[in-house]
VEXBA-552829 format. One line per field, with one value per atom (N, C-alpha, C): atom name; residue number from 1; residue in one letter; x, y, z. Coordinates in nm, 3 decimals. Example, Ala and Ser with C-alpha at 12.3 -4.5 7.8 and 13.67 -1.06 7.14 Angstrom:
! VEXBA-552829
vexza: [N / CA / C / N / CA / C]
torpa: [1 / 1 / 1 / 2 / 2 / 2]
lose: [A / A / A / S / S / S]
x: [1.319 / 1.230 / 1.320 / 1.285 / 1.367 / 1.290]
y: [-0.569 / -0.450 / -0.330 / -0.225 / -0.106 / 0.003]
z: [0.780 / 0.780 / 0.780 / 0.708 / 0.714 / 0.787]
This chain:
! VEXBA-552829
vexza: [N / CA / C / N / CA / C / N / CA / C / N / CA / C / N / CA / C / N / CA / C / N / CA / C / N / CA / C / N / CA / C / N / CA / C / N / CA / C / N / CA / C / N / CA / C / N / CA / C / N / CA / C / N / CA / C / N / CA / C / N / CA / C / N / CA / C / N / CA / C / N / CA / C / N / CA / C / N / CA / C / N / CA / C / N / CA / C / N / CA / C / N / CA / C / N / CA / C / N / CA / C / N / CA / C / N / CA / C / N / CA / C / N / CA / C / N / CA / C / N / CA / C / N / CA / C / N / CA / C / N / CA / C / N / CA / C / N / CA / C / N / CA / C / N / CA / C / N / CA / C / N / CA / C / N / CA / C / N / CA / C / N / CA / C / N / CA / C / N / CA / C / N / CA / C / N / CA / C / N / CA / C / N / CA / C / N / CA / C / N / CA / C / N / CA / C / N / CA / C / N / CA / C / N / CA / C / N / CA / C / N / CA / C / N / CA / C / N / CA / C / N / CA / C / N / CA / C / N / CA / C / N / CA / C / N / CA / C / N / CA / C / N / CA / C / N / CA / C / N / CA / C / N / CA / C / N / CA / C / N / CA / C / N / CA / C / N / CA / C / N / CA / C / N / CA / C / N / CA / C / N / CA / C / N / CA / C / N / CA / C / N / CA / C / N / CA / C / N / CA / C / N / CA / C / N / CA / C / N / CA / C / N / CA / C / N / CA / C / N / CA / C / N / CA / C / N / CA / C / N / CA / C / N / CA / C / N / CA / C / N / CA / C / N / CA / C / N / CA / C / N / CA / C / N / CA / C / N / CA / C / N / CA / C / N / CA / C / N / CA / C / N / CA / C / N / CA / C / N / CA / C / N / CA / C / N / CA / C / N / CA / C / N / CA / C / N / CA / C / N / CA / C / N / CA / C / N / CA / C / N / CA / C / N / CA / C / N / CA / C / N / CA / C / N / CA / C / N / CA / C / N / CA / C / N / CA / C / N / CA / C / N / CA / C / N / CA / C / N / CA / C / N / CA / C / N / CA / C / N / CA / C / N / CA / C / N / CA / C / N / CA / C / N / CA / C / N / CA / C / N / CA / C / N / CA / C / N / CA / C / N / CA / C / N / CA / C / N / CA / C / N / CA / C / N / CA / C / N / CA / C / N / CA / C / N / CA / C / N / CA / C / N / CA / C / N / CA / C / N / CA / C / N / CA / C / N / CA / C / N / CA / C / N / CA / C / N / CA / C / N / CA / C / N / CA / C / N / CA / C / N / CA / C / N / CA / C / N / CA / C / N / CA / C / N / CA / C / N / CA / C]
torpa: [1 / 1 / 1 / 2 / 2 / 2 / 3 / 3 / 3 / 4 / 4 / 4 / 5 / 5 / 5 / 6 / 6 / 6 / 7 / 7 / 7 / 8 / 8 / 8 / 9 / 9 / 9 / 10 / 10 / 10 / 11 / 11 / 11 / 12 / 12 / 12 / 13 / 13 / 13 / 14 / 14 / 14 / 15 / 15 / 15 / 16 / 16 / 16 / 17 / 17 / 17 / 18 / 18 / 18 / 19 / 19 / 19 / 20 / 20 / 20 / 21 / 21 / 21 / 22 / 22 / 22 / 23 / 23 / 23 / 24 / 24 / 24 / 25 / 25 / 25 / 26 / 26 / 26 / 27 / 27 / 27 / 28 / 28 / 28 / 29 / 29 / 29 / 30 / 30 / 30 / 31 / 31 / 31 / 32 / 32 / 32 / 33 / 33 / 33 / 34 / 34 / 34 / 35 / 35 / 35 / 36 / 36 / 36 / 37 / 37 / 37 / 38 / 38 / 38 / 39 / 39 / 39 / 40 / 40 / 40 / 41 / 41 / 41 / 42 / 42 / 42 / 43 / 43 / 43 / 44 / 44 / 44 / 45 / 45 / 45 / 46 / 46 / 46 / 47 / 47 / 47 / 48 / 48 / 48 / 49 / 49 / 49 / 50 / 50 / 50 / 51 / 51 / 51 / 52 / 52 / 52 / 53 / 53 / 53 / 54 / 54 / 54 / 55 / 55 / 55 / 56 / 56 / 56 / 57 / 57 / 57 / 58 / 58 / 58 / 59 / 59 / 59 / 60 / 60 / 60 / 61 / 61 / 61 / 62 / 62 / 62 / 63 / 63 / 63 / 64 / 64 / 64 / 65 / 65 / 65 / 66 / 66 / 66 / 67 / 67 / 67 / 68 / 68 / 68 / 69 / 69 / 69 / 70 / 70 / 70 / 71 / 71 / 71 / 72 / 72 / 72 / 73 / 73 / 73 / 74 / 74 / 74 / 75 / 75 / 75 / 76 / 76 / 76 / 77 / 77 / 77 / 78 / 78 / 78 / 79 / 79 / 79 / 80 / 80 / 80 / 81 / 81 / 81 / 82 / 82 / 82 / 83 / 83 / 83 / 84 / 84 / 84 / 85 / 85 / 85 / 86 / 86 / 86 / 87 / 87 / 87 / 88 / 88 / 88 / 89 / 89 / 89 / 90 / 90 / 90 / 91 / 91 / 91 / 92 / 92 / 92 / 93 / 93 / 93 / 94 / 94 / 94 / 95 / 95 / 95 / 96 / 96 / 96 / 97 / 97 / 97 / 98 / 98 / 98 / 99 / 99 / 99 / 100 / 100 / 100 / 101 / 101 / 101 / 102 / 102 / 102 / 103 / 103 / 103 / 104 / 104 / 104 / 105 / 105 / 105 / 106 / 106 / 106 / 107 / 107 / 107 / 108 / 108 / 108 / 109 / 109 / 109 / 110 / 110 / 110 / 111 / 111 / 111 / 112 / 112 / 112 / 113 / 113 / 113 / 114 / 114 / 114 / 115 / 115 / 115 / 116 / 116 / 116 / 117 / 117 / 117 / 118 / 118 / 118 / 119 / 119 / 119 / 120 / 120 / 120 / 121 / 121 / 121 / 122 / 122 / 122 / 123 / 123 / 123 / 124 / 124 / 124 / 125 / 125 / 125 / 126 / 126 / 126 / 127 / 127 / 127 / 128 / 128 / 128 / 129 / 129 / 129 / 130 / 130 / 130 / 131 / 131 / 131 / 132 / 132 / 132 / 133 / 133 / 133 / 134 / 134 / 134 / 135 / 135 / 135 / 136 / 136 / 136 / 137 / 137 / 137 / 138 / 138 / 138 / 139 / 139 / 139 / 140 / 140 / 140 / 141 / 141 / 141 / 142 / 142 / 142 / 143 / 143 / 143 / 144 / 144 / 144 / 145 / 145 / 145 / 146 / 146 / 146 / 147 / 147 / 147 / 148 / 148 / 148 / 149 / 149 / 149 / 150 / 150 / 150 / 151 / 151 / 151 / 152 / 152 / 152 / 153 / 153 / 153 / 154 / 154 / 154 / 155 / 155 / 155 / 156 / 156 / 156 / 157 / 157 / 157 / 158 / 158 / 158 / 159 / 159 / 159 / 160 / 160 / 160 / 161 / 161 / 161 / 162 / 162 / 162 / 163 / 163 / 163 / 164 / 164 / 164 / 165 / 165 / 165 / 166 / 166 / 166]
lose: [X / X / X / X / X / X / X / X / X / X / X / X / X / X / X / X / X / X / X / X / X / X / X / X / X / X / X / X / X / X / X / X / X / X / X / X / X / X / X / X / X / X / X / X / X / X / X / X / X / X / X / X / X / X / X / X / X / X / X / X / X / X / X / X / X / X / X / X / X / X / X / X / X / X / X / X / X / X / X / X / X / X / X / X / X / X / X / X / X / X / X / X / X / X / X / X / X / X / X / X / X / X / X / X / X / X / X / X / X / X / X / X / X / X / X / X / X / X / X / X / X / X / X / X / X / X / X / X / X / X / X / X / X / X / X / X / X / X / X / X / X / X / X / X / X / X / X / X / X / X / X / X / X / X / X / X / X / X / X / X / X / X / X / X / X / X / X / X / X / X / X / X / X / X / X / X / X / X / X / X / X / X / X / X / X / X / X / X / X / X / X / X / X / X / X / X / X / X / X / X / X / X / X / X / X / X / X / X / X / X / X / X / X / X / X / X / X / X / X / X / X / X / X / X / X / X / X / X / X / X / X / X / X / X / X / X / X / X / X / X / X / X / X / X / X / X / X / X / X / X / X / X / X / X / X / X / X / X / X / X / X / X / X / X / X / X / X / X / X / X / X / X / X / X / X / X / X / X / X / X / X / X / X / X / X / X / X / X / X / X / X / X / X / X / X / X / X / X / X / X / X / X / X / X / X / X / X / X / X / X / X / X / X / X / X / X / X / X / X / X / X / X / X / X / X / X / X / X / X / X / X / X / X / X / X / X / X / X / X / X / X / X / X / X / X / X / X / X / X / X / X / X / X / X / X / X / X / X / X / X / X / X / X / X / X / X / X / X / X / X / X / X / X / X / X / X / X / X / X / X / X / X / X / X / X / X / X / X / X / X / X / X / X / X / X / X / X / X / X / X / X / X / X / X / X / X / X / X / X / X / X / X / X / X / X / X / X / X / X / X / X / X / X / X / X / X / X / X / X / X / X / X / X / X / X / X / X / X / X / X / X / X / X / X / X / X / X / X / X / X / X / X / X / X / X / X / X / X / X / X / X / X / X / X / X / X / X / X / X / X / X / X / X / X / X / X / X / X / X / X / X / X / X / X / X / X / X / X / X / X / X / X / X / X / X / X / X / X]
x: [-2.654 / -2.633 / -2.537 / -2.481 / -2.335 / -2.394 / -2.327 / -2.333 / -2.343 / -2.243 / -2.256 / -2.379 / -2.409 / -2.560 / -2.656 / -2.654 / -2.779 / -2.764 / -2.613 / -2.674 / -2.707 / -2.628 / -2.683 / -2.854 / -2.905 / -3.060 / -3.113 / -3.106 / -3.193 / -3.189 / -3.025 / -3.040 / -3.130 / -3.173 / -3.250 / -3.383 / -3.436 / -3.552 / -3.626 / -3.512 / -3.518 / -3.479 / -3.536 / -3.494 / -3.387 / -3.289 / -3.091 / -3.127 / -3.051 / -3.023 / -2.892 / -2.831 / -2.705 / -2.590 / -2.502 / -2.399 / -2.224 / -2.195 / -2.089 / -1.986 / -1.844 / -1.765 / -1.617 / -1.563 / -1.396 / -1.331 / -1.365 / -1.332 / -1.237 / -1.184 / -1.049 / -1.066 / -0.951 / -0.980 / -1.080 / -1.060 / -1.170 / -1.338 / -1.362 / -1.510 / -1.536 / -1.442 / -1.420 / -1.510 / -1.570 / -1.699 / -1.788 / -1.791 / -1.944 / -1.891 / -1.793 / -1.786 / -1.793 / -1.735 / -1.793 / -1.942 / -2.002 / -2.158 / -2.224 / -2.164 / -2.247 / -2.218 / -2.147 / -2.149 / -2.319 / -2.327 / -2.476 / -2.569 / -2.586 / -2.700 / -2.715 / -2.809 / -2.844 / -2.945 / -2.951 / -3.007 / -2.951 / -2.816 / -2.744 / -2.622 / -2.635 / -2.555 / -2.456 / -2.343 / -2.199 / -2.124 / -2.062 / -1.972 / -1.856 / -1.772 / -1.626 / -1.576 / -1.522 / -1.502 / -1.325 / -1.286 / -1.079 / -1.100 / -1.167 / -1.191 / -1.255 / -1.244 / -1.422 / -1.502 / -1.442 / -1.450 / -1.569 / -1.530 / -1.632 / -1.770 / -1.746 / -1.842 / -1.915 / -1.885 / -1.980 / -2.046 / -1.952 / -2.037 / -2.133 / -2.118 / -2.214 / -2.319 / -2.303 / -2.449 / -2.538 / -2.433 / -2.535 / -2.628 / -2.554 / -2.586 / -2.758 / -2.711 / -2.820 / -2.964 / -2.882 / -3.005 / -3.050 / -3.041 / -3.118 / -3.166 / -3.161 / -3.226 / -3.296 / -3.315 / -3.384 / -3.490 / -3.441 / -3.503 / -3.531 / -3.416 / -3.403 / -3.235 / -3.231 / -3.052 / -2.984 / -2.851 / -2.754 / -2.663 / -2.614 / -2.525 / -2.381 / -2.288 / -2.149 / -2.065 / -1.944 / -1.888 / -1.779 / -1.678 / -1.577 / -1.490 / -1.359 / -1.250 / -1.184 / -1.228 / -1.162 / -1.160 / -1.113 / -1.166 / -1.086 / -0.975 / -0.942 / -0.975 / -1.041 / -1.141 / -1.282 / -1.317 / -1.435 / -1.394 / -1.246 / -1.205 / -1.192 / -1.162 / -1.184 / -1.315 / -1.398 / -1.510 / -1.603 / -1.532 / -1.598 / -1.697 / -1.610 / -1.610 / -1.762 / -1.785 / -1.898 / -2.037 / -1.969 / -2.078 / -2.098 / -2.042 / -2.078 / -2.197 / -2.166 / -2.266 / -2.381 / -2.390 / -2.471 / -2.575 / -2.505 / -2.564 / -2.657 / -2.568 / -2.629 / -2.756 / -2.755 / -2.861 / -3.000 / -2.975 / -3.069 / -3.069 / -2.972 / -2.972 / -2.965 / -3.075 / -3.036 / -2.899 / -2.794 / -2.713 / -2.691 / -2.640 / -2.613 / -2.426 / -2.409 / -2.216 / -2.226 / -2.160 / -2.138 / -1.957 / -1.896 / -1.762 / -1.656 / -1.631 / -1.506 / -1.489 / -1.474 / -1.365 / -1.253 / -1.116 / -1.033 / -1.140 / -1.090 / -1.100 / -1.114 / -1.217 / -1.182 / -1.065 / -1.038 / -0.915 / -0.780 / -0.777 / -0.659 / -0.663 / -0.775 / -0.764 / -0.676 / -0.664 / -0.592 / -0.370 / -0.373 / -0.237 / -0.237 / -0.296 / -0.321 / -0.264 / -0.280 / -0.222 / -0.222 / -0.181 / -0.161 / -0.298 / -0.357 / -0.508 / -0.621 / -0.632 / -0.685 / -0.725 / -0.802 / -0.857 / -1.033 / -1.055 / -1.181 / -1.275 / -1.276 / -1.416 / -1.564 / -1.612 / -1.724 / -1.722 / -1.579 / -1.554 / -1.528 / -1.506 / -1.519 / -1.644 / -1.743 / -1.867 / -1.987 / -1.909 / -2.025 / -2.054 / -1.949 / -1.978 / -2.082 / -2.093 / -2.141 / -2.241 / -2.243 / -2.368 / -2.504 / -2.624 / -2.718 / -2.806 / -2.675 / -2.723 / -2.517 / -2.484 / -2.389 / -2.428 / -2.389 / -2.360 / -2.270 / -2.174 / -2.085 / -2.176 / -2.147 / -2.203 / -2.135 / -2.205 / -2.148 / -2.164 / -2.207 / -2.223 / -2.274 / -2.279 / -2.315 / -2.437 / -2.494 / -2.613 / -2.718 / -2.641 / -2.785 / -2.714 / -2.706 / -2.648 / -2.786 / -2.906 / -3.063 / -3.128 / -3.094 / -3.170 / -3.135 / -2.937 / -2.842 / -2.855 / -2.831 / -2.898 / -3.026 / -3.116 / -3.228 / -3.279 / -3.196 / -3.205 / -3.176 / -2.991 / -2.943 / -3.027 / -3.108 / -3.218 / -3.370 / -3.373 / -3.487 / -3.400 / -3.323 / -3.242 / -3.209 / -3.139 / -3.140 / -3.241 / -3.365 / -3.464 / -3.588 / -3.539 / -3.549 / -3.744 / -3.771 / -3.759 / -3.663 / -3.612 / -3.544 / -3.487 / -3.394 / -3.323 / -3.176 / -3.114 / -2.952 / -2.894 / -2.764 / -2.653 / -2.651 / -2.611 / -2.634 / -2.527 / -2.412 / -2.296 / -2.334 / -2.306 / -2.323 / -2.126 / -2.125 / -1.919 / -1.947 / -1.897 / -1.877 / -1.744 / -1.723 / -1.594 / -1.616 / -1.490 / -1.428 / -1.504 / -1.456 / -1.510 / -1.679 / -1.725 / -1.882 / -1.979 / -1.896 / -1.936 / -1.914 / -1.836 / -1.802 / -1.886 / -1.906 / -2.011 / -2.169 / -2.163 / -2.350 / -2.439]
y: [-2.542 / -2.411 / -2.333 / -2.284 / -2.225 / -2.066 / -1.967 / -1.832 / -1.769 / -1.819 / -1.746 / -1.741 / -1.856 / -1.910 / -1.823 / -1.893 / -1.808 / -1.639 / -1.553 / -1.430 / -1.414 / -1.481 / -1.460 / -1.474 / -1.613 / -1.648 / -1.551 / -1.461 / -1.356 / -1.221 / -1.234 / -1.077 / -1.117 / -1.274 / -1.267 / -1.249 / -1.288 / -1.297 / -1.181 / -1.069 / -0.953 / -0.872 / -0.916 / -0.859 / -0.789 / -0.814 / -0.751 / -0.872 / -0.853 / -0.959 / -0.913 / -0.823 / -0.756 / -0.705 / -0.788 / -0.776 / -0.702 / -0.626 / -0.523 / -0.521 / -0.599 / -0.672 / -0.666 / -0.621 / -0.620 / -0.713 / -0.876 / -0.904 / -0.981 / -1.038 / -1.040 / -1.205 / -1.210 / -1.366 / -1.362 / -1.273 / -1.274 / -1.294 / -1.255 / -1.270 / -1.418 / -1.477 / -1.559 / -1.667 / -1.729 / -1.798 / -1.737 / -1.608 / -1.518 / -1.552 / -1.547 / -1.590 / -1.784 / -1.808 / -1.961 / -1.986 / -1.924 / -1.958 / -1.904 / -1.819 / -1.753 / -1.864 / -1.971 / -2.115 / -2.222 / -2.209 / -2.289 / -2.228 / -2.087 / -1.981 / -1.906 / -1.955 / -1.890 / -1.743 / -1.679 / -1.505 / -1.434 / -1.417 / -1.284 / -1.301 / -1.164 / -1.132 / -1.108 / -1.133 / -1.101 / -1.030 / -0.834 / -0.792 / -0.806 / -0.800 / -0.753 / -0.610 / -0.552 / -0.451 / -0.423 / -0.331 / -0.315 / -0.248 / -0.143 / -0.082 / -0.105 / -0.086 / -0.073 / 0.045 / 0.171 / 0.280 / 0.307 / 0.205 / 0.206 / 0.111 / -0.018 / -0.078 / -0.069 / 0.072 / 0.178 / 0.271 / 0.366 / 0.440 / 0.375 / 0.236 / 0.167 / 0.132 / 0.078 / 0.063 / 0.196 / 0.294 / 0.418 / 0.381 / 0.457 / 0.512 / 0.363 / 0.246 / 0.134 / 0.177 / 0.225 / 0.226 / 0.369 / 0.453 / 0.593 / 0.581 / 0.455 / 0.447 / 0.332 / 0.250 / 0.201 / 0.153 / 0.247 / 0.227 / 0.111 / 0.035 / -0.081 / -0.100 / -0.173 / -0.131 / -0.256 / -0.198 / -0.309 / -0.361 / -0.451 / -0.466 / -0.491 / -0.416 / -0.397 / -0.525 / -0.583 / -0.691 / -0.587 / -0.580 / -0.503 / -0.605 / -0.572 / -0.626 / -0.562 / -0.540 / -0.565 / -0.354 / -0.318 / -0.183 / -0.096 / -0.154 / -0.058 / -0.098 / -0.207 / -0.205 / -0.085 / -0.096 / 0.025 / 0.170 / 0.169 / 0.307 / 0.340 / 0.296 / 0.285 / 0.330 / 0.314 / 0.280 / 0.429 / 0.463 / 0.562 / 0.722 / 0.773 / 0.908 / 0.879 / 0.738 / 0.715 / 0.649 / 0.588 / 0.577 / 0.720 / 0.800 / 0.910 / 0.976 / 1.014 / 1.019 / 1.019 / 0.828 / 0.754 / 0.805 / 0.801 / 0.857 / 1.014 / 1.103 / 1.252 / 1.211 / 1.111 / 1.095 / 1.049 / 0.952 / 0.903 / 0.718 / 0.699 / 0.594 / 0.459 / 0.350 / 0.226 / 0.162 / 0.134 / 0.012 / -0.017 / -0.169 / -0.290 / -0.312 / -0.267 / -0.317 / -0.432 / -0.516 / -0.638 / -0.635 / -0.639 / -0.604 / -0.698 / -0.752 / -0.890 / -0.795 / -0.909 / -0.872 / -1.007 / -1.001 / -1.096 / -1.185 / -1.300 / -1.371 / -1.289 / -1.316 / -1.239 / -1.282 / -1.391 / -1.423 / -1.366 / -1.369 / -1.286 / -1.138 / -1.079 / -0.931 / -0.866 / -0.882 / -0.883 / -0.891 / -0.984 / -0.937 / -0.840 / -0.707 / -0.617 / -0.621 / -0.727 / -0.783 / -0.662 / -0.613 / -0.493 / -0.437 / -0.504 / -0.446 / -0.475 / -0.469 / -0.442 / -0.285 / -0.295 / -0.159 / -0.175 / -0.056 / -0.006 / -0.011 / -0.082 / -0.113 / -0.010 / -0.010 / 0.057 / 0.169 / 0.235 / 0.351 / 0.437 / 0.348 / 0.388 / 0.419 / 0.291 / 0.283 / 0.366 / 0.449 / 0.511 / 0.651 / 0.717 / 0.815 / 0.837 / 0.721 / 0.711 / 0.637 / 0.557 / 0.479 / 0.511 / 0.469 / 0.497 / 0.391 / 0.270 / 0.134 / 0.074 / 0.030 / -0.007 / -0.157 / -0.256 / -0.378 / -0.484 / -0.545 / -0.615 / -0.793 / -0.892 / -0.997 / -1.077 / -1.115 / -1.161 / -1.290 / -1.358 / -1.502 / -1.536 / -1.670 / -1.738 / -1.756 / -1.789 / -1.810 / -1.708 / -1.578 / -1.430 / -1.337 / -1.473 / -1.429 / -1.333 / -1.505 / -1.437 / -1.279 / -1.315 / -1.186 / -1.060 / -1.054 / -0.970 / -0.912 / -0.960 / -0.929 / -0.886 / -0.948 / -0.899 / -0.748 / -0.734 / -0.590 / -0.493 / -0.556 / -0.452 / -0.420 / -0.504 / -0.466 / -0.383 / -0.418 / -0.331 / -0.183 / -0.156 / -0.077 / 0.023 / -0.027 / 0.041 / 0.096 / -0.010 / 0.081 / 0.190 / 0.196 / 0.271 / 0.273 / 0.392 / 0.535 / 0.598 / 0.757 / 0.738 / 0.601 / 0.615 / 0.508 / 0.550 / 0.468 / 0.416 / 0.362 / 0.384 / 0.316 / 0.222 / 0.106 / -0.018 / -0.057 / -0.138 / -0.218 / -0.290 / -0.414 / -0.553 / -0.599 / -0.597 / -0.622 / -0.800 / -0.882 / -1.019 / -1.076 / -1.093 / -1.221 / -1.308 / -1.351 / -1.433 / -1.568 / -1.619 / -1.769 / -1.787 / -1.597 / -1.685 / -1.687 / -1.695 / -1.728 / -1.871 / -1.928 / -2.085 / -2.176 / -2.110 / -2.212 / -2.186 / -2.287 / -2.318 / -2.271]
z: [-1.464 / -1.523 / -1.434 / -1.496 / -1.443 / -1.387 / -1.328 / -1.359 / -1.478 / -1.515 / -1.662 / -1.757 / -1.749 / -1.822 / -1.744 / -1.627 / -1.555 / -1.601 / -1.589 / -1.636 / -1.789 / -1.889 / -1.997 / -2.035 / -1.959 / -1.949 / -1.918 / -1.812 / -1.736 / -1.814 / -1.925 / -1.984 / -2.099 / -2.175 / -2.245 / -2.225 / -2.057 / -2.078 / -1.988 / -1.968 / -1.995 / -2.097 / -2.258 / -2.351 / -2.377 / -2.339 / -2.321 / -2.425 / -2.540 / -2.628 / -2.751 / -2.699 / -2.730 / -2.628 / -2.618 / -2.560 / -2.650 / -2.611 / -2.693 / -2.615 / -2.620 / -2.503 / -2.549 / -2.494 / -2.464 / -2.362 / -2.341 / -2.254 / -2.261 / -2.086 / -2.074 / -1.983 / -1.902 / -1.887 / -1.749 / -1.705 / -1.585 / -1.684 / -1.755 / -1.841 / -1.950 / -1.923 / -2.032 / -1.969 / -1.865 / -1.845 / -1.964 / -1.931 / -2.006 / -2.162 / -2.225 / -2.326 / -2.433 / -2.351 / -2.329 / -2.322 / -2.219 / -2.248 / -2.341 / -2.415 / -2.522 / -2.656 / -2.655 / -2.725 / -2.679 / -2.571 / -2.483 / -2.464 / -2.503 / -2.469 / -2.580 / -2.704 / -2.805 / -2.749 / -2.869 / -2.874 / -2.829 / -2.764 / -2.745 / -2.865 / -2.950 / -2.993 / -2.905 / -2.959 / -2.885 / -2.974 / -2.970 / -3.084 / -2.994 / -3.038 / -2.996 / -3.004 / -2.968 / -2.967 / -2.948 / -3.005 / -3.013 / -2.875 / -2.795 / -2.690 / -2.651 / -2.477 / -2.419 / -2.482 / -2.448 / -2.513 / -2.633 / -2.725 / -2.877 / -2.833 / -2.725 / -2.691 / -2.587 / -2.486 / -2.390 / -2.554 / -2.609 / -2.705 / -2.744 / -2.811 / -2.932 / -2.875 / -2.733 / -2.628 / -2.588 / -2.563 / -2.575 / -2.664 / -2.806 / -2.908 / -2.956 / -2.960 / -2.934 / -2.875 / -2.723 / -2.636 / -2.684 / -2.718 / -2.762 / -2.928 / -2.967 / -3.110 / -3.115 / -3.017 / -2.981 / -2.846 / -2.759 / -2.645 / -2.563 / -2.578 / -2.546 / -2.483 / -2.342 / -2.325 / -2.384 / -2.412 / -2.439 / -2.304 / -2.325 / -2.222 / -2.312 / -2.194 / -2.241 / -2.100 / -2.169 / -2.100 / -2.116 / -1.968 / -1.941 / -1.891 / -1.895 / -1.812 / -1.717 / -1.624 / -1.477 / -1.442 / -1.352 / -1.351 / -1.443 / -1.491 / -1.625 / -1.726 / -1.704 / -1.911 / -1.870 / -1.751 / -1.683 / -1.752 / -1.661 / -1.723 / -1.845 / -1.945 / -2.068 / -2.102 / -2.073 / -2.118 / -2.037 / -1.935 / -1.897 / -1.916 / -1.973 / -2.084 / -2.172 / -2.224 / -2.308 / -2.199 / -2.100 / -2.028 / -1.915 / -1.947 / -1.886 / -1.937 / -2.105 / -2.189 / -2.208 / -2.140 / -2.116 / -2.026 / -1.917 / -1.801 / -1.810 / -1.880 / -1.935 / -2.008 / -2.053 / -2.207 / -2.118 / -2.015 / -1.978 / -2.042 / -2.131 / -2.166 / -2.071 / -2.130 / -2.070 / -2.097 / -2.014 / -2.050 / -1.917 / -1.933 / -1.782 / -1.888 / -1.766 / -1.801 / -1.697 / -1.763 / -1.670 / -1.638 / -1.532 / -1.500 / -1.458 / -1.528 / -1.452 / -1.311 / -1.245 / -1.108 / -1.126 / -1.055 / -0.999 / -0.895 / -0.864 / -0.781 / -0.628 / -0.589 / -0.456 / -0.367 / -0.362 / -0.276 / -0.355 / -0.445 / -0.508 / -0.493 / -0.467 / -0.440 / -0.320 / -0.242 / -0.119 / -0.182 / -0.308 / -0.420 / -0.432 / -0.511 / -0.554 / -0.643 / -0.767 / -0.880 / -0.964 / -1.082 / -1.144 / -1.228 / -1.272 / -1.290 / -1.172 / -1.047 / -0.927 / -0.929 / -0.922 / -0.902 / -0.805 / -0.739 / -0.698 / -0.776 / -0.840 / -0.953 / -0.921 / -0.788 / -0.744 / -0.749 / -0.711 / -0.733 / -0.831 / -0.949 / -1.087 / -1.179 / -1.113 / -1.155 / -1.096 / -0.968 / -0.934 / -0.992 / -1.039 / -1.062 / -1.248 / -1.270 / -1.449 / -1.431 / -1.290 / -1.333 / -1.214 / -1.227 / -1.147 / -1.048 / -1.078 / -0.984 / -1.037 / -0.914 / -0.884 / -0.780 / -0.831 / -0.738 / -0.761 / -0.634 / -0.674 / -0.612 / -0.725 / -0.699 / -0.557 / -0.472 / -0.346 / -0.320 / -0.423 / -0.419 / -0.612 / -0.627 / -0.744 / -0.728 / -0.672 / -0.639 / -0.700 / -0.619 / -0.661 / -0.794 / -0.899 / -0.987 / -1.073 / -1.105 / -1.186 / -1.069 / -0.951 / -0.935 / -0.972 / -0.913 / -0.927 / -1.102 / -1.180 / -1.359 / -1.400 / -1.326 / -1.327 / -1.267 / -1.162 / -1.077 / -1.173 / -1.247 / -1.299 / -1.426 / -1.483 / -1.622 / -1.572 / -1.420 / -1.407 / -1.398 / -1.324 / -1.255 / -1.387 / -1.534 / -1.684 / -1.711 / -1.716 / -1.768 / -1.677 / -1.557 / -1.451 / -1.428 / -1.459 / -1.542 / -1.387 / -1.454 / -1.628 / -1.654 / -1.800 / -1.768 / -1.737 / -1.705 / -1.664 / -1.684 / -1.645 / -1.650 / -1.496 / -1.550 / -1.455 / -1.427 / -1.328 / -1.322 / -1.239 / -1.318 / -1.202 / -1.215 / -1.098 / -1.096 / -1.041 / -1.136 / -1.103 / -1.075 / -0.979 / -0.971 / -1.048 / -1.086 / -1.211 / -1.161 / -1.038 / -0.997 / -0.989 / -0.995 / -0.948 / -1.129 / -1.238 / -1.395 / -1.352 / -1.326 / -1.353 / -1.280 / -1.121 / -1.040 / -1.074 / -1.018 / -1.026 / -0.914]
């Protein structure tokens, strides 16, 4: 089981079973496993923007969080304004956040950005994954971490390479 699997597994069996995703090639493990990991819905979304709103709006009509799939810290920014919202409301959602490759970060390739620093001000648990390994706990934190009390806004920021390893 890959990363990717392992987080999709852990958002199911922490009832996350809706994922609302704009993603890009850094997320594309997470999309691939959603072919080998039945019960998460997967929408697409034209913006992050509509798929931060739609996870709100989810988690305050059902009391249950969604998780939103972002691309890289300007699919975040995008998406911000509604997970701000979020945050005001008390709503559960877990954004899951491509990162680049960590060894490519040090490029400062043209969508490089401070990811943490984007995510801190909207969300109420911020963590960047530091290995493949503490992928089930790292997902799991961020679903206790949503539904708090209160609840929250969650970001787990993944490097691209740690979806693919095991």
């Amino acid at each position: 089981m890959n990363g990717a699997e392992c987080l999709l597994r852990t958002l199911l069996a922490n009832q996350v079973d809706l994922c609302l995703m704009n993603p890009g090639t850094s997320e594309m493990q997470f999309v691939s496993a959603l072919d080998r990991v039945g019960g998460m819905r997967g929408v697409l979304g034209l913006c992050e923007g509509v798929c931060a709103g739609a996870a709100d709006g989810y988690a305050r009509m059902s009391g249950r969080p969604a998780a939103t799939l972002l691309h890289l810290g300007p699919g975040l920014a995008n998406a911000l304004s509604n997970l701000h919202n979020a945050r005001k409301a008390r709503s559960p959602v877990v954004n899951i956040i491509g990162e680049h490759a960590t060894q490519h970060l040090s490029y400062d390739a043209p969508l490089t950005a401070d990811i943490e620093a984007f995510a801190r001000p909207v969300s109420g648990w911020v963590r960047t994954l530091e290995r493949a390994a503490a992928m089930g706990e790292a997902s799991s934190a961020a679903v206790a971490a949503a539904l708090g009390p209160p609840g929250r806004v969650a970001s787990l920021i993944v490097p691209a390479p740690d979806g693919w390893r095991a």
